[in-house]
C-alpha positions as CSV (number, residue, x, y, z in Angstrom):
1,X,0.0,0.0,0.0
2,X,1.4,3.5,-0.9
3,X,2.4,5.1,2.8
4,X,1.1,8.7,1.2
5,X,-2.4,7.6,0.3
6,X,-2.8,5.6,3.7
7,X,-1.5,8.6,5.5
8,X,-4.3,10.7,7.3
9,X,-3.7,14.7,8.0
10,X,-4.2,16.2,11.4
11,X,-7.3,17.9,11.6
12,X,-8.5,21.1,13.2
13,X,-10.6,20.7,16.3
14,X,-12.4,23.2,18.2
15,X,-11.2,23.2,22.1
16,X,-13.4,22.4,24.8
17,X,-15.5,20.6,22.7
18,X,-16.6,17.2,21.9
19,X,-13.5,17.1,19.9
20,X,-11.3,16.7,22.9
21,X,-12.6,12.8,23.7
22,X,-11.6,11.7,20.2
23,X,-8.4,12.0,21.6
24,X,-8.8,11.5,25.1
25,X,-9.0,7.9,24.5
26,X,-6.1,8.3,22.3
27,X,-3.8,7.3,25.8
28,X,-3.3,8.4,29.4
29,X,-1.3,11.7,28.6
30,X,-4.2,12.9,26.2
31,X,-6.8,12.7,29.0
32,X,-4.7,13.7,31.4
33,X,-4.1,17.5,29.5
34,X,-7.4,17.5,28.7
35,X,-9.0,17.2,32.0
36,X,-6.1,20.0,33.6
37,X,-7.8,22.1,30.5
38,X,-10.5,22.1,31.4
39,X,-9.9,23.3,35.2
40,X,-7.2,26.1,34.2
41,X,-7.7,29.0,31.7
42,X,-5.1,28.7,29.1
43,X,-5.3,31.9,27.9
44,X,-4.9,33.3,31.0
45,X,-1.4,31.8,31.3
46,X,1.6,33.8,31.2
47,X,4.6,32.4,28.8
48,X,6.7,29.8,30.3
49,X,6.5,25.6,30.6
50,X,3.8,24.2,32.9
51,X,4.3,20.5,34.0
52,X,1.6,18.2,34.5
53,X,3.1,14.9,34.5
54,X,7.1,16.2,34.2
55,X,8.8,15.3,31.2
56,X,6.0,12.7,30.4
57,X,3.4,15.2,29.8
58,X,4.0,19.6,29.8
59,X,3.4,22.2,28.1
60,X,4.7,25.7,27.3
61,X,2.9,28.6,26.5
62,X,4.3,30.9,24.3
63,X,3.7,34.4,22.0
64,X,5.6,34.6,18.4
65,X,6.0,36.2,15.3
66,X,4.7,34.2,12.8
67,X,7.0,33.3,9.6
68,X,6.8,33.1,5.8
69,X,6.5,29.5,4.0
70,X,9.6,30.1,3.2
71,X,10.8,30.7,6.7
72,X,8.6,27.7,8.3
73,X,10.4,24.3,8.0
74,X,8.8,21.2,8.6
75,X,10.1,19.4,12.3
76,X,9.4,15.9,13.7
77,X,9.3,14.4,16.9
78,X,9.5,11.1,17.6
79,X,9.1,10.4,21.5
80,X,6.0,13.2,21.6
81,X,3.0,13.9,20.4
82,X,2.5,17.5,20.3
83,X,-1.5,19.2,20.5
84,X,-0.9,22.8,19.3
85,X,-3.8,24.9,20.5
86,X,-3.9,28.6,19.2
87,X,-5.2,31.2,21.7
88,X,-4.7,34.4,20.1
89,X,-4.2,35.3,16.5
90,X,-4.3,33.4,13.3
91,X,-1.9,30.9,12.1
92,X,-1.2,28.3,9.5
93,X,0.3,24.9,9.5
94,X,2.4,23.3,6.6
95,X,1.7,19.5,6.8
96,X,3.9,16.4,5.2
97,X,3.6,12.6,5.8
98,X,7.1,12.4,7.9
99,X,8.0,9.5,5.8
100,X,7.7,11.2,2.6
101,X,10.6,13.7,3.6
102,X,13.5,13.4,1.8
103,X,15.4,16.2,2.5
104,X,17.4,16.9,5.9
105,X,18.0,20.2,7.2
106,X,19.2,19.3,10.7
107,X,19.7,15.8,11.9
108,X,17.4,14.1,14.5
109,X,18.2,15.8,18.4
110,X,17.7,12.8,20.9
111,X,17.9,15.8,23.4
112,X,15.3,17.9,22.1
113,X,13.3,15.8,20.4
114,X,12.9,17.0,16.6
115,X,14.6,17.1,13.7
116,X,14.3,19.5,10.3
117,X,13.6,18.8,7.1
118,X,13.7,21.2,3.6
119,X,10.7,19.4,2.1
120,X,7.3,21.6,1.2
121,X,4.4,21.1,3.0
122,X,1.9,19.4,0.7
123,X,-1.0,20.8,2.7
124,X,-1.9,23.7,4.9
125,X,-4.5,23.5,7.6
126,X,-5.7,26.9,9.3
127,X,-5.9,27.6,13.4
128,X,-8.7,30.5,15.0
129,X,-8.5,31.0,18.1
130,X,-9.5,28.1,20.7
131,X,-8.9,25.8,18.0
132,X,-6.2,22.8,18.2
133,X,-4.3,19.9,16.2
134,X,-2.8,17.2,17.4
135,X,0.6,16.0,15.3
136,X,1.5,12.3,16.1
137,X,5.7,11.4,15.1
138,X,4.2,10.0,11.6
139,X,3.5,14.2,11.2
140,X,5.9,16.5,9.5
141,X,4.9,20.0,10.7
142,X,5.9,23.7,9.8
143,X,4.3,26.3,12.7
144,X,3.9,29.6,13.3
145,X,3.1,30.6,9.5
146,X,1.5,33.9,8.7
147,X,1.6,37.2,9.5
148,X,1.7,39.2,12.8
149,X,1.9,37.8,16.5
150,X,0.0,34.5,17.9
151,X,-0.5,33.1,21.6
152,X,-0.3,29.5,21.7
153,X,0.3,26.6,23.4
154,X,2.0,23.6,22.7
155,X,1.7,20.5,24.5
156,X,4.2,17.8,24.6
157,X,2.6,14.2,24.9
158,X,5.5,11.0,25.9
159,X,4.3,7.8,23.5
């Protein structure tokens, strides 16, 4: 079976919503940030890492410029899963089946978790505020596209 056909896109989800037990019963970590969601305000938070479940599941909130295409290249992970919620601004996300990348841009960190890659995006998906993705290892990902400043916040899932 071709790995690019079988491949399925992260989609966008709307936060505190229904959406949130699709992955919920995705695995412990998933629940566990979901439930701690829902009994802190997010966008209340001030930049900085939060720990829930320490380097198993945290997540840091952050504010950013956002980036041209060209300025956005696609990362990896391979011992997280990240859930990128937006909380203020617009942004887009450049999307590749990880497997499909060919191209290397910085090797694979064991210490930070994420490597680079100079492949294009084959798709785009859009975030509005209170809206999320959730990008498994299998997802090639290029944040923080567009123009102006976001608040977001990205958490970091152990498989």
């Amino acid at each position: 079976m071709n790995e690019e056909k079988s491949y399925s896109f992260p989609q966008v989800c709307n936060f505190a919503s229904a959406d949130e037990d699709k992955y919920s019963s995705m695995g412990e970590g998933f629940k566990k940030f979901f439930e701690y969601a829902k009994l802190n305000d997010l966008s209340a938070m001030v930049p900085g890492r939060y720990e829930i479940d320490g380097d198993n599941l945290f997540f840091t909130i952050s504010e950013d410029n956002l980036r041209s295409e060209s300025q956005a290249p696609l990362e990896a992970h391979r011992k997280y899963a990240d859930i990128q919620i937006l909380i203020e601004g617009l942004e887009r996300i450049g999307l590749k089946n990880c497997a499909s990348c060919a191209h290397i841009r910085s090797p694979y960190s064991d210490s930070r978790d994420i490597e680079f890659f100079e492949d294009k995006p084959d798709v785009f998906l859009s975030l509005r505020p209170m809206q999320f993705a959730v990008f498994m290892p299998s997802d090639a990902h290029a944040p923080l596209i567009g123009e102006g400043r976001v608040k977001k916040c990205v958490v970091k899932v152990r498989l």
